[in-house]
Residue, then its C-alpha position, 0 to 999 in steps of 0.5 A: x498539564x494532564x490528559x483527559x481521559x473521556x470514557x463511554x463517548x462510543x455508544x458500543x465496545x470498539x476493542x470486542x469488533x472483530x477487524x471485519x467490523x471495525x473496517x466496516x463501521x470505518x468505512x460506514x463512517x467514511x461515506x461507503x467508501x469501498x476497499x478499491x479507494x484505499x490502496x495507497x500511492x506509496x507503500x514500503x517494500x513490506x507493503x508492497x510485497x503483500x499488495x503485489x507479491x512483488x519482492x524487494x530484491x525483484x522491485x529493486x531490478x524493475x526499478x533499474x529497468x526503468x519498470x516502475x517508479x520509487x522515492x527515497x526519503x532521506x535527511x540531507x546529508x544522509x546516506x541512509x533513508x527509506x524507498x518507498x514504491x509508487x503503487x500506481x506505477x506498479x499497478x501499470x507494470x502488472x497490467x502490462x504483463x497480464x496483457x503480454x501473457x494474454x496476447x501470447x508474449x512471453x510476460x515478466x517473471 
């Protein structure tokens, strides 16, 4: 069974948009939905060194002080798997040590 190919359907060129426009005519198409509604639950440590600069030997010593919250997927009986960091949690850390720094504590580094 062969695949259909349909050419022509989009009334302009999408692969000529700039990444600019292809994400403003997403979130057109979306309903307006701003940038702020698209941060994720659960990033990698990739994703979440370049949401938070947070590094992963560094989110790996928050988790151990109990500072933010992680999951890892894995298939049962495997050794390996792959963490991933829970945004909201991490989000909650940050805004503690921005209060902490403000109020003249000594914050997180």
């Amino acid at each position: 069974m062969g695949v259909t190919r349909v050419s022509g359907w989009l009334p302009f060129s999408f692969s000529k948009m700039t990444t600019i426009e292809k994400n403003q005519l997403i979130r057109e198409a979306l309903g307006g939905i701003s940038n702020q509604e698209f941060i994720p639950q659960y990033v990698d440590s990739k994703g979440l060194a370049r949401l938070t600069g947070i590094s992963r030997s560094y989110a790996y010593l928050l988790l151990s002080e109990g500072k933010i919250d992680s999951a890892c997927i894995r298939r049962p009986g495997s050794i390996r798997g792959k963490r991933l960091w829970h945004i909201p949690s991490v989000l909650k850390f940050l805004e503690s040590c921005k209060a902490a720094n403000c109020s003249g504590g000594s914050g997180v580094y």
